[in-house]
N, C-alpha and C positions, 0 to 999 in steps of 0.2 A: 294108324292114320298119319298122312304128310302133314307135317307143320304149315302152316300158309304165314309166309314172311312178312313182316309188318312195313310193307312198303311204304309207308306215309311216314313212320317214325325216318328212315333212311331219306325220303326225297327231303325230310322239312332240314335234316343236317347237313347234306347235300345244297339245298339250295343257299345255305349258309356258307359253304364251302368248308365248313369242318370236316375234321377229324373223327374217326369213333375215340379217338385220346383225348382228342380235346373237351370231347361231350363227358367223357368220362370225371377228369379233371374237372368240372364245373358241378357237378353232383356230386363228387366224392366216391368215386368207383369204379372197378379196373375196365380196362376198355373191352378184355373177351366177354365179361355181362351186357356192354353195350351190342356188341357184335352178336349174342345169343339172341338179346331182345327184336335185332332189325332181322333177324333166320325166321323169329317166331319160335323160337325152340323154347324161350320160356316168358313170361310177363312179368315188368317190375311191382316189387311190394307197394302201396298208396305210398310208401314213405319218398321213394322215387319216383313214384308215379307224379307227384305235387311237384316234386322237384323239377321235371321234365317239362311239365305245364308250364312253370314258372320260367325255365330258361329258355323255350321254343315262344312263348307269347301263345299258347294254344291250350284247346282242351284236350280232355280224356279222348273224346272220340275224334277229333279231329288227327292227334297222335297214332288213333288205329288200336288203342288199347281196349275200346267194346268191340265185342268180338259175339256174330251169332245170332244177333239181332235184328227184329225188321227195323225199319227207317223210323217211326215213333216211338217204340221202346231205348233203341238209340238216343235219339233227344232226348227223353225223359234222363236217361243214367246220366247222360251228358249233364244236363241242368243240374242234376242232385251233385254229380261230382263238383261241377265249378261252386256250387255250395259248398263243398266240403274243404276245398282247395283254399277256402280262406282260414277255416278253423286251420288246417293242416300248416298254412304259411305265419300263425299264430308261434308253432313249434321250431321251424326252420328260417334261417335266413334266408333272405331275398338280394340276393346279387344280378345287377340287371346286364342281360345281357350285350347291351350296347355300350357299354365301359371296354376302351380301346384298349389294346392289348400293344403298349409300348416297344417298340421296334429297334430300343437301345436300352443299353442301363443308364444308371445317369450318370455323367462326366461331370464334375466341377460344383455341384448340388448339393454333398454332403451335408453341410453345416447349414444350410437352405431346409432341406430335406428333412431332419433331424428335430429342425425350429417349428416347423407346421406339423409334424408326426405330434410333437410334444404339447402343442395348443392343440389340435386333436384330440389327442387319447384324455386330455385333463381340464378339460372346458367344456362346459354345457352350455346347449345352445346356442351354439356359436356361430359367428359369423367372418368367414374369411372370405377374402379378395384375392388373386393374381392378378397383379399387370405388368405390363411391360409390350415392348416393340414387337410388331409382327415374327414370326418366326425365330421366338425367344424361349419357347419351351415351354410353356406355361400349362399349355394339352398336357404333355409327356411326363411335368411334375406333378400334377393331379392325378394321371394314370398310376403313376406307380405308387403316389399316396394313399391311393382305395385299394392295393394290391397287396398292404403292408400287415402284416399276420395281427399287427399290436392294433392297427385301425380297426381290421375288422372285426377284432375281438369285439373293440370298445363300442364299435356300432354293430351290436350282435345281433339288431334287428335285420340289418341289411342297408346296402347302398344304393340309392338310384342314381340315373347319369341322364343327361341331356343335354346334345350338339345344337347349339341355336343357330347361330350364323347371325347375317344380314337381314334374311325374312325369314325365318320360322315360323311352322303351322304351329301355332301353340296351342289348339282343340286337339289336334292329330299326339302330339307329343305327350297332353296328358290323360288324353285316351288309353296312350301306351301304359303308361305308367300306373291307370287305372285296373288294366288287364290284370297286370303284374300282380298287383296286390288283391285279384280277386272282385274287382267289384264291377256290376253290371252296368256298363257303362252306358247310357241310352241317348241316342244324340238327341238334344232341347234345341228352343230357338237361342236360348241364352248357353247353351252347352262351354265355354270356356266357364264362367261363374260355378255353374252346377256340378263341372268335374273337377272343380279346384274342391269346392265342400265334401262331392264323397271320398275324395285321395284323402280329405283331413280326415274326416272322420273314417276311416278305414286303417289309419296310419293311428288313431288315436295316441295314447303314450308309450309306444314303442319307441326305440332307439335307433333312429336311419341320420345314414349320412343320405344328403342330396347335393349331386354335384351339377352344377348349372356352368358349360363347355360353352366361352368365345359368345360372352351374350355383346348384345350392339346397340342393346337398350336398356335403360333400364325400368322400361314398363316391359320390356321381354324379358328380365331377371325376377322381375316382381309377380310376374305370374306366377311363376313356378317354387314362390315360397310358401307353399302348402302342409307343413310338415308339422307336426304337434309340438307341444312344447318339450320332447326330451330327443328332438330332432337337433342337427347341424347343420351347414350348408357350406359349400364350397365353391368359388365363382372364378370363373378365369373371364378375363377380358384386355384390349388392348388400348381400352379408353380407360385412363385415369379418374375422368369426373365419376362414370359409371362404378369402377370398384370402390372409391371413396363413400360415394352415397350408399354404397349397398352394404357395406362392410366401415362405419367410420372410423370403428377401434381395431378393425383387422385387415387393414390393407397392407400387401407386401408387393414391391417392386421388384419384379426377376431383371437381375441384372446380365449382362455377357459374361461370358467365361475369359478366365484371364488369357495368356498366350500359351504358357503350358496347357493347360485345360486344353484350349482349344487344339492343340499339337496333337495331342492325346487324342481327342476326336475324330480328328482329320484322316490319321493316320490308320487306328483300328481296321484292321483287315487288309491293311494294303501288302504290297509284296516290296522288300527291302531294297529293291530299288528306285523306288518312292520313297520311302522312310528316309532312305538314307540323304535325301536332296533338303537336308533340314534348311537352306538357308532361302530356299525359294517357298518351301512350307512355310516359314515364317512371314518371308514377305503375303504369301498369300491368308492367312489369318490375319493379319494387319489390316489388310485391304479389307476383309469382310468385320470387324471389327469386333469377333468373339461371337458372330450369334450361331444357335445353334444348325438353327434352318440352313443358311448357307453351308456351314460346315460335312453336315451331311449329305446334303447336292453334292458337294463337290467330290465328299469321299465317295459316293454310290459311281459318280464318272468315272472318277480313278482307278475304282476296283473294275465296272468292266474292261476300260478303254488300256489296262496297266497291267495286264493278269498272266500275259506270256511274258513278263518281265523281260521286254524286249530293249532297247537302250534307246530306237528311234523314237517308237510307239509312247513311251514314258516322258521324253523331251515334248513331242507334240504336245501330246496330253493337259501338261503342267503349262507347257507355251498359250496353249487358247484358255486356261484357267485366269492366265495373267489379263486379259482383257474384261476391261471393265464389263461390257455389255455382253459378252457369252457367258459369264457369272450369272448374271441377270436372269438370262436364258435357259441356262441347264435345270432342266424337269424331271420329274418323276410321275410313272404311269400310276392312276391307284384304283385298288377297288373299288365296286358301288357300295361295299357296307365299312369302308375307311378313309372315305375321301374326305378333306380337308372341310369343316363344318363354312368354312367362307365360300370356298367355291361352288361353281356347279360341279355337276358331275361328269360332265364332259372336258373340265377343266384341269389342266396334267398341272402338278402341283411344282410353284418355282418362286422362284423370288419377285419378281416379274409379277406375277399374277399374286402373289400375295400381299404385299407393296399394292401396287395398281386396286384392290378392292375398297382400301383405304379411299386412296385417291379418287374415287371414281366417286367418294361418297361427300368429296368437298364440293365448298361452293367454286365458283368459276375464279374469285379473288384470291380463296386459298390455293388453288390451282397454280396461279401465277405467282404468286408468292413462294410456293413450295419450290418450283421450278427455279424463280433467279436466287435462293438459297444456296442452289448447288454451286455458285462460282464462289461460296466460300469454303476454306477449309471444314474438313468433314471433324469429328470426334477425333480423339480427344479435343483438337483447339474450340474453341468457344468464339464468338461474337457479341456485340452488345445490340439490345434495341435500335437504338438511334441508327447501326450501320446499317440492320435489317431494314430499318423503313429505308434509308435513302438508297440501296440499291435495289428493292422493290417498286420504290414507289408507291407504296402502300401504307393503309396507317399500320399501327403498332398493333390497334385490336385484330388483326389479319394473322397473328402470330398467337394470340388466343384458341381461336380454331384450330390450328398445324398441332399445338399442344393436348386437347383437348381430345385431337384424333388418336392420339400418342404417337405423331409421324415427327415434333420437335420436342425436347427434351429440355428442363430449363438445366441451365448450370449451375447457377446463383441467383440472386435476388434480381437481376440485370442483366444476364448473362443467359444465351440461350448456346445448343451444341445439335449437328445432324448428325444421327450415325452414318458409319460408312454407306452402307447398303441405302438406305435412302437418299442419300446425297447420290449416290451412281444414279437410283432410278430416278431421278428429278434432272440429272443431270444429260441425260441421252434422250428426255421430251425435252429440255428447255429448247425454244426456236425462236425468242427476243434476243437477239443478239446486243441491243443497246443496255440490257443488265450489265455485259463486260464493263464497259464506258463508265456507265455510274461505277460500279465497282472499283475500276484505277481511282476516276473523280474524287472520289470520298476518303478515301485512303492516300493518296497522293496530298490532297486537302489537310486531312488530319494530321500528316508528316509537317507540315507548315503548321502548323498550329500550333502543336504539342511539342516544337523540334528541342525545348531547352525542359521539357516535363519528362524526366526518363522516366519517371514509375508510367506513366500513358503508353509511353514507348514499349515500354517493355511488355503488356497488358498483350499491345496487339501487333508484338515482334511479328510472328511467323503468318499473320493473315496479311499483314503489310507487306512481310515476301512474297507472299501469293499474290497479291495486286501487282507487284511489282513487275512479276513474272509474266502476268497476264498482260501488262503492257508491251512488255515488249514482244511474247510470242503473238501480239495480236496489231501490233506494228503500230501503238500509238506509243512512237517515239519520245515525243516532245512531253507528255503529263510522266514517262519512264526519266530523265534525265532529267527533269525537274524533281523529282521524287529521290531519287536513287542519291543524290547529294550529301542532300541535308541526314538522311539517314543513314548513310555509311560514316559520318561522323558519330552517331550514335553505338553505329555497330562496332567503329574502330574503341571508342570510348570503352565497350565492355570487354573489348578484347577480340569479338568472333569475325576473327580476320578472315576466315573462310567461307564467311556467308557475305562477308563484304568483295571481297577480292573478284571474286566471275562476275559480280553485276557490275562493278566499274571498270572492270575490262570491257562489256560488251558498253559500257557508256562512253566510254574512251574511243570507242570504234564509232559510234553515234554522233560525237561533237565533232570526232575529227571528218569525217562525211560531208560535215554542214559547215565544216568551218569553224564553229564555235568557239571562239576564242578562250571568253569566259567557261565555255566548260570544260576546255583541254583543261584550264588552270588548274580547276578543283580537281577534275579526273585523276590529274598527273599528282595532285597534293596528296591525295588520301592512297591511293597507288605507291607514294611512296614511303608515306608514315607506314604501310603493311609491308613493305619488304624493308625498311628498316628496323622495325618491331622484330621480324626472320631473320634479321642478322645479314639479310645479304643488300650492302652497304653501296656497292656497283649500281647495280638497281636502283637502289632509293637516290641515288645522287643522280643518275640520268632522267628519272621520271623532276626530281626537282630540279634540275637546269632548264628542262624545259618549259614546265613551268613559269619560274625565274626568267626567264627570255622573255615569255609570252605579256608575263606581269608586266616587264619594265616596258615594252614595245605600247602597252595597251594604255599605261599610266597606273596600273593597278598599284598604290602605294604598299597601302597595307598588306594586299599580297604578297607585293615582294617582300615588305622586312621579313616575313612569316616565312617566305621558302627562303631568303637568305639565312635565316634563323635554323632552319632545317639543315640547311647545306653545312653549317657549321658542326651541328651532332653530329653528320655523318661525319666529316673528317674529325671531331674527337671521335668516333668510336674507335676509325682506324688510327689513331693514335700521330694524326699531322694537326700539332698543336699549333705550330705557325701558322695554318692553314684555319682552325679556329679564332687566330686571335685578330684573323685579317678579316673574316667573315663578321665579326663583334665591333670591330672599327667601320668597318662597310655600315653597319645597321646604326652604329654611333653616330654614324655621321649624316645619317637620315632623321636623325631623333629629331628636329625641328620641322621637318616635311607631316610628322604621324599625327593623326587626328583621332585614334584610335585610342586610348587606352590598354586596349587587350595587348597590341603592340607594343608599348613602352614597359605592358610588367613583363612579358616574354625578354625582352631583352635588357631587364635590367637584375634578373634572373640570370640569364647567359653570362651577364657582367660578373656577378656573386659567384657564380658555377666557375669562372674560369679563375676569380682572385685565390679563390681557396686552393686550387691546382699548384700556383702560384706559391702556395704559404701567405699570400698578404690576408689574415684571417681580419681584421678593421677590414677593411676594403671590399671584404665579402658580405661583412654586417652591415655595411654602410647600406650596400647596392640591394640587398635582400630586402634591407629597410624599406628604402625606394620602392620596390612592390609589396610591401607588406599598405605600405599607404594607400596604392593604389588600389586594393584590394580592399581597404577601410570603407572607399569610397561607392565599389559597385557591388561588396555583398556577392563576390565569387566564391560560391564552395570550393570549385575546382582549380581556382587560382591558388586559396589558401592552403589549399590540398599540395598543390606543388611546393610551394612556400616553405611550410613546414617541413615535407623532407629535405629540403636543400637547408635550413636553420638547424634541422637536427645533425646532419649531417657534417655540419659546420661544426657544430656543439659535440659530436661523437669523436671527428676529427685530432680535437683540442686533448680528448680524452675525462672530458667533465659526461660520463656516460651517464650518472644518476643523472643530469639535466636533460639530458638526450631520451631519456625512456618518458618521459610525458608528453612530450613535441611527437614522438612515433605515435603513443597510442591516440593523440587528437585529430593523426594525420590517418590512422586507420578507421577512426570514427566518422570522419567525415568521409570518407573515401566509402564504406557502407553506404552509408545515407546516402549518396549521389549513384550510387552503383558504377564508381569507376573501378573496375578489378586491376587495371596498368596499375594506377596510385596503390592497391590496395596491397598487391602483390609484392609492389616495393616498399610502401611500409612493413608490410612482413618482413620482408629481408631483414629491412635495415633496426629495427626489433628486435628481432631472435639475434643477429650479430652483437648489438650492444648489450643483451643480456647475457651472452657468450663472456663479454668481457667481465660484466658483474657477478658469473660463475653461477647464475641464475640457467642453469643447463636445461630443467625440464620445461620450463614454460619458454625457452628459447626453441627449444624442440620441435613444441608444439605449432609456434610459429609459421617456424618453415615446411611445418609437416601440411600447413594449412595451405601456405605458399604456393609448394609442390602441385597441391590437388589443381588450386585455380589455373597455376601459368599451364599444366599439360591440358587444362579444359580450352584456354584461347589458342594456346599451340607456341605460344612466346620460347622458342628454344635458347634465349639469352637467359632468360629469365629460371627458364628450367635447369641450366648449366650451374648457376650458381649457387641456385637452393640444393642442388644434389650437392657442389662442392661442399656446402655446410651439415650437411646431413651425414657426409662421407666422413670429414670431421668429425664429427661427432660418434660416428658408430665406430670410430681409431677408437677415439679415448675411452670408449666403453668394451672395447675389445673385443668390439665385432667386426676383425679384419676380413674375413669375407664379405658381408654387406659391408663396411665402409670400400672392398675393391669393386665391388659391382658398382656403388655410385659413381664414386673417383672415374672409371672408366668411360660410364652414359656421359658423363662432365664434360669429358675432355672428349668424346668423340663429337659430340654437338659444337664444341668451340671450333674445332676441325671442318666439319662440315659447314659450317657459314664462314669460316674464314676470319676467325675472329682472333686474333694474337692475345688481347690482353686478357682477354674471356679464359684462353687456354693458359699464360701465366699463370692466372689468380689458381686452377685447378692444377696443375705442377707446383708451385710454390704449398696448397694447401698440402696436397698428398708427400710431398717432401718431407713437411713441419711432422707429420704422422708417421712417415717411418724414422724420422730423429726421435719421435718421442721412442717408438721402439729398438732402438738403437740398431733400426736398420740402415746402415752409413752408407752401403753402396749403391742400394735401390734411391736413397735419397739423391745421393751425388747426381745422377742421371737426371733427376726430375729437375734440381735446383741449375744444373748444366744448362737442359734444355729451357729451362725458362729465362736464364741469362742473353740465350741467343734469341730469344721469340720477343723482349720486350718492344715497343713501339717508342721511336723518339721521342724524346721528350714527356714520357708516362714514369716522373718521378718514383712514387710511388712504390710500383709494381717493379720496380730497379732496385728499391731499396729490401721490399720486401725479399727477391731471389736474392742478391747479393749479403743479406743478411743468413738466410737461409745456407747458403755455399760457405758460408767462412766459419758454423760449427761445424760442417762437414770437414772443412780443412783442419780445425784445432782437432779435432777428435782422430784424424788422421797424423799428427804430430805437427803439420806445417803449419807454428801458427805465424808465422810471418806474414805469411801470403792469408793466413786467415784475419791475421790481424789488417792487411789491406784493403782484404773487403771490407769488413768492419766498421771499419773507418767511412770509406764512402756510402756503406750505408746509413752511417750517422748523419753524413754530409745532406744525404737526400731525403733523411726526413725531418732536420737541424730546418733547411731549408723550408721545406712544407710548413715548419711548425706543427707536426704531427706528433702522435702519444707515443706513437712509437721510436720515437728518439730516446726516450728515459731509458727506455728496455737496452736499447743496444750496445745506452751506456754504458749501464750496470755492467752487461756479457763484457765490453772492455776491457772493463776496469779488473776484473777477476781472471783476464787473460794472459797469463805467465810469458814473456816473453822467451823463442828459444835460444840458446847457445851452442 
């Protein structure tokens, strides 16, 4: 007799779109007995037979497994069997088949993964939460949590699963779940009530996990906790109120993947010439801000649109990735039994529509609000309340709701943050264009307010650049140059000349348009304190003559002493000390014009700075004095900040260095507390140098090693010259001549490169004293030569110290006549100064054998 095929077992796998492996896999059996059973060549034992029922949602005869029967004897076996199929699912676990089959491993989840396995397998009765942002994983870490061999041991009853969404049929859904477990489901008028009792009591004290997928309620969570008492539950959701109330003690927040992670993601499956373009990969996980959703969009485009690894094909590709709103865009087709529990089923799954279901479920005010969010910085930077309302327009409780959807994210107690991908899609609806406006307003506002509170400052650096940006690419000129002022004084203050630098250029271009006198002035001011910070001195003196023109022409007093006062550094940098001391009388002789105080302690500082030059060390104490008063008076951090290095420095000068190492560190204390890194960087310096001479080597080290880090963060190349020259020194004397020649060399190619003569002395003169210690004579001669010819007029000093350095070279070469010459002058020139190092040179004199 011919077998007759069990077509109905084949159409119901079929219509699922399996596998005979996959049906196999889900009962525990090889796939040629699945493929026997749809021939008809054999029928499974009840032990499979239960299993089949339970994985299809069907009966015995519905599967085609009565065989022979007229149509009422059929029913009849039928009934008896679903009777049986509960005794039998007594014996068997229940694994439901609508538990999605994860379509990646997990990236970045480990210790996530690991933490929820372990409150799983060793907590009864439990109750967990997922949340977090749209298209953060949360599906995908529950999927492979009920797949994990130790879960399902521990839930050896069996797992149920159920996709809520937005509206879920909650009758229809525990109908399902009723089948499952065998019990005769009968629809009531009251049928949700009546199929939650028979699921309990069918479920009695058995052991199931029940996982409740992307609820949107939580009267839609709380249905489906039907479960006995030696039951679990497991709940994803992307509202926070909803997982807290449902879970208080088991709420877990899935966070993004860091950037590795997310690399990793990205990349999987592509072809190496994708891989290899790490630096636009990076940018583009930035942009999407580690979530997973995105990530996988983008690699599912990549691998078709990248796959002949062609070089044009690959450039496009990555090209239309970088746009914000084709991000947004890029979809994926999905099955009818895998589509995304939010969407419909006509809806191709993106960022865009998964984002937008949220949205679509605010009020009309969180709407707007969501929307003018986007002109501020996305994740990481943060905002505060106060900014939210006043560039919304809205109250604060508007920002309750945004939260609540899980579309805003708090940062702190005050502090709120958008992820990237929601600030994109808030950002391509917003179509209030007066959001901009308030935006600069507020921020523009707050620069004026907060202009001398750097911690405020600092709070809201980089959204204040975004406002700033936005005025000008949106051409309110006038609230951008008002703005851009007062806080590149800030900016120059911590050093980050390069965030300062392009906005007062394009403001320089703004006042000078309109004429602006007063704005050329500040323009050209801060414009030049940043290329004199860079060493390049040319620069800084044309942008302050201009200035200085414009002051005197306008009556600007106090401007002017200030860029006279300027003009004078620069010519001491370049070492035209006559050229200083006429710039100091110029401002002297204004001193009964200045109404200012800030002006009279600036130059009476100048005064002290130049006595000491001088050697007249009274005359430097006197004049420091003079602003140390002045600073009595108004409670300047930043003044006393100054102060002190110029009295230490006075005090290090003398060679009283124990007195000098207290005045650095109060100079370094306050210089923290204010967050000036210029001051703080030179207290280092001048620090680590005086404990150099206390032979306190390690915590001088330390010092400049701190130094180092800061001036390469502002980009200060003066600053970096010198701290490598001490560094360099120091790794001589510990006899690490290759690291002290790499430093020595970055030293002197920096002093080079801005044109800095004395800068480049001090690093020849240092490197010289290092190969005398090693008694390298000739490599020295060269350095101590070259720094003879490099000195600056009138840079005492730095005269004495090469000249000093050139006359052991000569004694140790025999000549000491001509050593004994230098010698001599360089006593002269630090006799003069009144410097410490006059004793030393003495001493080397006096032990200098005259020859014959």
């Amino acid at each position: 007799m011919t077998p007759k095929a069990n077509i109905r077992l084949k159409r119901e796998r079929e219509l699922r779109g399996w596998s005979q492996t996959k049906v196999a896999q889900e009962i525990g059996i090889d796939p040629t007995t699945v493929g026997r059973w749809e021939r008809g060549l054999s029928l499974p034992y009840p032990h499979f037979r239960a299993k089949l029922c339970v994985l299809f949602n069907k009966n015995a005869s519905e599967l085609g497994f009565v065989l022979g029967e007229d149509e009422n004897a059929q029913h009849e076996q039928s009934r008896q069997e679903q009777g049986n199929t509960l005794s039998v699912l007594l014996l068997f676990p229940l694994y439901d088949s609508f538990i999605p089959i994860p379509a990646l491993n997990l990236v970045g989840r480990e210790d996530l993964f690991n933490d929820l396995k372990r409150q799983l397998c060793y907590s009864d009765n439990l109750l967990l939460a997922l949340s977090g942002l749209p298209g953060i994983g949360k599906t995908t870490l529950a999927a492979h949590l009920v797949r994990e061999a130790d879960v399902q041991a521990r839930f050896h009853d069996g797992i149920l699963w159920v996709g809520l969404g937005p509206k879920p049929h909650i009758a229809s859904h525990l109908q399902r779940w009723g089948q499952l477990l065998g019990v005769d489901m009968v629809r009531q008028e009251d049928c949700q009530a009546a199929f939650a009792k028979s699921i309990r009591a069918a479920i009695g004290t058995r052991r199931l996990l029940l996982v409740l997928d992307d609820a949107w309620t939580l009267e839609d969570a709380l249905a489906f906790k039907v479960g006995g008492p030696n039951c679990s539950y497991l709940l994803t959701t992307r509202f926070p109120p909803i997982a807290l109330a449902f879970a208080p003690q088991g709420m877990t927040v899935v966070r993004e993947l860091n950037e590795e992670e997310s690399v990793t993601l990205l990349t999987r499956s592509l072809p190496d010439t994708v891989t290899n373009r790490t630096d636009i990969l990076q940018t583009l996980v930035r942009s999407v801000g580690g979530l997973p959703l995105a990530l996988v969009l983008m690699s599912n485009y990549l691998r078709v649109h990248t796959y002949s690894g062609q070089t044009r094909r690959v450039q496009v590709a990555l090209e239309h990735l970088q746009d914000e709103k084709q991000r947004l865009y890029i979809s994926k087709a999905q099955g009818i039994l895998e589509h995304h529990t939010s969407l419909a089923y006509d809806t191709p799954l993106s960022l865009q529509s998964v984002i937008g279901v949220s949205d679509q479920h605010l009020s009309e005010q969180g709407r707007a609000a969501l929307r003018a969010l986007a002109v501020l910085p996305a994740k990481p930077y943060s905002f505060s309340e106060e900014a939210a309302s006043a560039i919304t327009g809205l109250p604060a409780t508007t920002l309750d709701e945004l939260c609540d959807a899980g579309l805003l994210e708090s940062a702190d107690l005050s502090r709120y943050t958008l992820h990237q991908t929601i600030s994109a899609y808030a950002c391509i609806h917003l179509s209030d264009m007066v959001v901009y406006q308030r935006f600069v307003t507020y921020f523009v506002q707050y620069i004026e307010k907060h202009k001398k509170d750097y911690a405020a400052l600092d709070l809201e650096r980089d959204t204040i650049l975004a406002a700033l940006d936005t005025a000008f690419e949106r051409g309110i000129e006038k609230e951008f140059v008002r703005g851009i002022h007062p806080f590149a004084a800030f900016l120059c203050l911590r050093g980050l000349y390069t965030l300062a630098e392009p906005r007062l250029h394009r403001a320089y271009q703004i006042v000078t348009r309109h004429n602006d006198i007063q704005g050329i002035i500040l323009s050209s001011l801060y414009l030049g304190e940043i290329a004199e910070k860079r060493g390049e001195y040319n620069r800084a003196d044309e942008y302050f003559a201009k200035g200085l023109t414009l002051a005197r022409l306008s009556g600007e007093r106090e401007q002017e002493i200030l860029l006279i006062a300027k003009r004078g550094g620069v010519a001491y940098h370049r070492g035209d000390i006559t050229q200083v001391e006429a710039y100091i009388q110029e401002g002297l002789a204004m001193e009964g014009q200045l109404a200012e105080t800030d002006q009279l302690f600036f130059l009476f500082v100048a005064l002290g700075a130049k006595a000491k030059e001088r050697g007249d060390i009274a005359q430097a104490l006197t004049q420091l004095h003079k602003g140390l008063a002045i600073v009595g008076q108004t409670a300047n951090k930043e003044q006393r900040c100054l102060l002190l290095l110029h009295l230490g420095a006075v005090t290090a000068h003398c060679g009283d260095f124990r007195q000098a190492v207290p005045i650095f560190e109060e100079t370094l204390i306050i210089a923290r507390q204010i967050g000036h890194n210029d001051y703080l960087i030179l207290g280092l310096i001048a620090l680590g140098i005086t404990l150099e001479y206390l032979e306190e080597y390690t915590q001088a080290n330390l010092c400049h090693q701190e130094g180092i880090i800061l001036a390469r963060q502002v980009g200060n190349p003066v600053r970096i010259s010198i701290l490598l020259t001490r560094l360099g020194w120091r790794a001589g004397q510990e006899g690490e001549n290759a690291q002290a020649s790499v430093y020595f060399q970055e030293a002197l190619q920096l002093a080079r490169q801005i044109q800095h003569p004395g800068l480049g002395v001090n690093v020849l003169v240092t490197r010289g004293e290092t190969y005398l210690h090693y008694q390298q004579f000739e490599e020295a001669a060269k350095d101590f030569q070259e720094a003879l010819t490099l000195v600056p007029e009138g840079q005492q000093e730095l005269y004495g110290q090469a000249s000093f350095g050139m006359a052991q070279v000569l004694a140790q070469a025999g000549d000491r006549d001509a050593a004994r010459r230098l010698g001599e002058e360089s006593l002269k020139a630090f006799t003069t100064l009144k410097h410490h190092r006059a004793t030393r040179v003495q001493a080397w004199l006096d032990t200098l054998v005259p020859s014959f």
